[in-house]
MIFI-309814 format. One line per 8 residues: for each residue x, y, z of C-alpha. Coordinates in steps of 0.02 Angstrom, whole numbers. Layout:
<rs>
X Y Z  ... .
</rs>
This chain:
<rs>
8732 1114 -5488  8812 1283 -5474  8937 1347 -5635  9042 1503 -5610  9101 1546 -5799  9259 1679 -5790  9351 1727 -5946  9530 1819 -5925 .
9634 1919 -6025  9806 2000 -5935  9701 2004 -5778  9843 1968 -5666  9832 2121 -5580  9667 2118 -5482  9631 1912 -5537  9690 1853 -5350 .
9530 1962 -5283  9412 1897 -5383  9457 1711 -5356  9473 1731 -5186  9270 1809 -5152  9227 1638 -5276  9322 1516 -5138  9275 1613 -4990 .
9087 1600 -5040  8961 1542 -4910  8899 1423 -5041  9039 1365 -5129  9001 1327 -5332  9022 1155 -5409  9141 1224 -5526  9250 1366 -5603 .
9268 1363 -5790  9411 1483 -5822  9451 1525 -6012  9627 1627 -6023  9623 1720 -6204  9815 1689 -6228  9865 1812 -6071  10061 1851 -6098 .
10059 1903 -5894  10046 1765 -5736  9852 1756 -5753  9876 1568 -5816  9983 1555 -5669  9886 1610 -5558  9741 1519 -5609  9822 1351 -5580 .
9885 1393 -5418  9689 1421 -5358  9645 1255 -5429  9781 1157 -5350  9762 1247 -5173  9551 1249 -5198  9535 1065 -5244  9356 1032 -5167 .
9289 1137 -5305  9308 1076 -5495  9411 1169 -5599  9392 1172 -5804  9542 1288 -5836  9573 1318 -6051  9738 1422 -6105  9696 1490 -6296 .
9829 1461 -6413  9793 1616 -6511  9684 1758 -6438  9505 1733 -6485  9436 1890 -6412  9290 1926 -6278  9153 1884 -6410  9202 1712 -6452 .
9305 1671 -6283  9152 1690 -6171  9037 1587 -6293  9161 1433 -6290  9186 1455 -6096  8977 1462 -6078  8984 1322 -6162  9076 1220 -6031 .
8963 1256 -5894  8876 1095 -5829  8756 1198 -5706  8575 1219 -5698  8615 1388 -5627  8776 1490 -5727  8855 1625 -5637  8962 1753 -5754 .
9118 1830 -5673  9223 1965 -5736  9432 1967 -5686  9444 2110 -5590  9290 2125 -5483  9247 2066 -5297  9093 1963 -5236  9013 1975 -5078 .
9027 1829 -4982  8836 1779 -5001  8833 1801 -5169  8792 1633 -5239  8691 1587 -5068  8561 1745 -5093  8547 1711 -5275  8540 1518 -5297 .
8403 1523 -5143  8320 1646 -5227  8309 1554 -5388  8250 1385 -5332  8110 1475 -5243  8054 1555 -5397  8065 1442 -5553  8000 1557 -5675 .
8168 1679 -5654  8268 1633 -5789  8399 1800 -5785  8436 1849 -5614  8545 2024 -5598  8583 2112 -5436  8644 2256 -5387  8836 2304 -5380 .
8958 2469 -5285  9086 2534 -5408  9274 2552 -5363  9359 2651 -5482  9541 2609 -5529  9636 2754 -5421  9526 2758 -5298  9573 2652 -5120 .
9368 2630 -5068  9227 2594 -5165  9076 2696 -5205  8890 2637 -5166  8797 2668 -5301  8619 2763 -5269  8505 2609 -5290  8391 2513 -5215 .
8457 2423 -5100  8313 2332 -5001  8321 2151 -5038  8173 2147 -5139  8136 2079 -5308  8080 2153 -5458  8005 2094 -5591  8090 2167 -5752 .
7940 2258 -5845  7988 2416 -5927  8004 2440 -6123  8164 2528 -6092  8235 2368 -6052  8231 2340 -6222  8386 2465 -6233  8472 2473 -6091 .
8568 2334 -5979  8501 2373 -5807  8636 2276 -5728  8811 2212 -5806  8844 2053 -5859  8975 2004 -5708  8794 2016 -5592  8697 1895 -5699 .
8625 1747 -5618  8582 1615 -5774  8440 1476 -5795  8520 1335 -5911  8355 1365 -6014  8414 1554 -6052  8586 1474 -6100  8501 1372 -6219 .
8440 1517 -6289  8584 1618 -6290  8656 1478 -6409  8508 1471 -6520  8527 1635 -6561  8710 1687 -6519  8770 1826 -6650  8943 1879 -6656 .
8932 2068 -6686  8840 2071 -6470  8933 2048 -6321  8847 1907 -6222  8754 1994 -6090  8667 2120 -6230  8619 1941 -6293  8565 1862 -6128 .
8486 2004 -6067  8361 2056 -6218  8322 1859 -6211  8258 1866 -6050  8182 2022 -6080  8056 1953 -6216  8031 1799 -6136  7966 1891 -5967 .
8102 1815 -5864  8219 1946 -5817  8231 1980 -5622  8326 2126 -5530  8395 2070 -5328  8398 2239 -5242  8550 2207 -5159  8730 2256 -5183 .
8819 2069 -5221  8980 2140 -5310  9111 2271 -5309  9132 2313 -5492  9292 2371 -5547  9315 2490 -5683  9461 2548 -5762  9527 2597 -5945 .
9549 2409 -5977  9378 2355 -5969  9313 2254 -6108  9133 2334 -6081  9193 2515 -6077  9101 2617 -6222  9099 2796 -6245  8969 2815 -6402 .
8939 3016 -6376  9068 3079 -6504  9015 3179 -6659  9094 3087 -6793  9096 3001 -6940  9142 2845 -6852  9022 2849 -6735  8873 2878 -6866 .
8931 2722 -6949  8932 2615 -6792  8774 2679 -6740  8683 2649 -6901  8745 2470 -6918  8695 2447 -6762  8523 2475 -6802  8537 2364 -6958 .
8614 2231 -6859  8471 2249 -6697  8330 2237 -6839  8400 2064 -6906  8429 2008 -6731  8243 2038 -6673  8191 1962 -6842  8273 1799 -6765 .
8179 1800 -6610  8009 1847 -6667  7936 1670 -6625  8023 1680 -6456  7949 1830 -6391  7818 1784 -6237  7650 1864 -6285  7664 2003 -6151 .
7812 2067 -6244  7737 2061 -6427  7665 2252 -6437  7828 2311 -6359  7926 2229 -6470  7850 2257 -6609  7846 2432 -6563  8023 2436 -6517 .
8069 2365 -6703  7956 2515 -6786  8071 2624 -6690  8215 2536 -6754  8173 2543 -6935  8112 2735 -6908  8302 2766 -6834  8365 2652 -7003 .
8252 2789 -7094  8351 2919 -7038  8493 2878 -7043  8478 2841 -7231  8377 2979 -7287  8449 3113 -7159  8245 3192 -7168  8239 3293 -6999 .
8041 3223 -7021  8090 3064 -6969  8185 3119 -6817  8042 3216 -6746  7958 3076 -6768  8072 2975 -6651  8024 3073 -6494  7863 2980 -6486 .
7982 2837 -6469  8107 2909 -6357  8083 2789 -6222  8174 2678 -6310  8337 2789 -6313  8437 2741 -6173  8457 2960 -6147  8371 3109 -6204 .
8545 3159 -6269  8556 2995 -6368  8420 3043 -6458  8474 3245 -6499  8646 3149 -6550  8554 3060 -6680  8488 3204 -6767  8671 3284 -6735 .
8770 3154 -6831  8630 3147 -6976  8638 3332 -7023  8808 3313 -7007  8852 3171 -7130  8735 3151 -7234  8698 3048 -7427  8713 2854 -7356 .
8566 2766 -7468  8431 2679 -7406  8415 2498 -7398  8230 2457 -7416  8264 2275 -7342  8271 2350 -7160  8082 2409 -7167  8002 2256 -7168 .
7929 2196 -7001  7908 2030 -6951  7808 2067 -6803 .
</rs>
């Protein structure tokens, strides 16, 4: 059984284009949850009309009462889906019409995928085409192996393919303070079941609206804050896993948590020691400026005291 999970917020702009790719798919899903977060445009509207027109698919269509946000919203629409596979689907973006038929065929013949991500062409909001992005775009598949996946999303969440068994997961260990692909992703990471499809399935929209636009690059006291709790909240996070983590993950992990208690270091002490110390870490930084922004913002503000509980490593 196939689940396509869509949340929507005021997405009546672009929403028509999305549903549309979903009911023009070569393999048509079992069913469409659709969550609306209390939209004050048509989106509702428009919603119902594709379920009444597109009645050979099942519809599970939720209007919030109050606005719940992206966080919560796409956890209680997750937890509708009936599928063994789980598609995610953002508002605004476009599928290509073999989307579901390359990746479900793909997943049945290899049972120990359990996150499936593909590759995607951006179209930016002003712009009448769409740019192909400069990847890979072969058709093959790659295992996901690299520590730096520890970091960094290779693909976002509107691309992810999803086992039920990663779902299960995702529930276990669902944290409010992470967007659910971070959550997903890192999950399938440490279990060693993270796959990349080298082939462009969507056409990913992105505009000043998007809930997973992030600039982080700002010298300020804001963003030393963020980042620091960040690090606090990661290091409780991976605590949780620990006894999840596949065996082939458990050096890399338990690297990757020194290097998150060394950043925690830093950012409490402000000791430029500690951030020369990173660089032997620095494949863990998602950029080489990420990590000369660290040291930036800790000269800068400095006199936050350290909390001693964050240097204690379960692995």
């Amino acid at each position: 059984m196939i689940s396509v999970c869509l949340c929507v917020y005021n997405g009546a702009m672009y929403l028509e284009q999305q549903l549309q790719s979903i009911v023009n798919q070569t393999l048509l899903p079992d069913e469409v949850i659709i969550f609306d977060d209390n939209s004050t445009d048509d989106s509702y509207k428009i919603i119902n009309e594709y379920a009444c027109k597109y009645s050979k698919i099942k519809w599970i269509c939720r209007f919030n009462n109050e606005n719940l946000g992206f966080i919560e919203n796409f956890k209680n629409c997750l937890a509708k889906a009936s599928g063994d596979l789980v598609f995610l689907c953002d508002q605004d973006d476009i599928w290509e019409l073999d989307k579901l038929d390359d990746s479900v065929s793909i997943m049945q013949r290899n049972p120990q995928i359990s996150l499936l991500v593909t590759n995607y062409s951006i179209k930016y909001e002003k712009q009448s085409k769409h740019n192909k992005q400069n990847l890979n775009n072969s058709g093959t598949i790659e295992h996901v192996l690299s520590p730096n996946a520890l970091t960094n999303n290779y693909r976002p969440g509107c691309t992810f393919c999803i086992r039920k068994q990663l779902l299960s997961l995702y529930f276990l260990f669902w944290d409010n303070k992470y967007y659910h692909d971070y959550l997903l992703w890192r999950l399938a990471i440490v279990t060693d079941a993270a796959y990349l499809y080298n082939k462009r399935c969507i056409i990913w929209r992105r505009h000043a609206n998007n809930a997973s636009d992030y600039r982080g690059g700002k010298i300020t006291f804001e963003n030393f804050v963020k980042r620091k709790t960040r690090i606090q909240n990661d290091i409780s996070w991976f605590k949780r896993i620990s006894n999840t983590v596949s065996p082939s993950w458990k050096n890399v992990v338990k690297e990757y948590f020194d290097y998150l208690n060394l950043r925690l270091q830093l950012y409490t002490s402000n000791k430029v020691g500690c951030w020369i110390k990173l660089f032997k870490y620095r494949r863990f930084y998602s950029t080489f400026k990420s990590w000369i922004l660290d040291y930036l913002l800790c000269i800068k503000y400095k006199g936050e005291e350290k909390n001693d509980f964050y240097n204690n490593s379960n692995f």
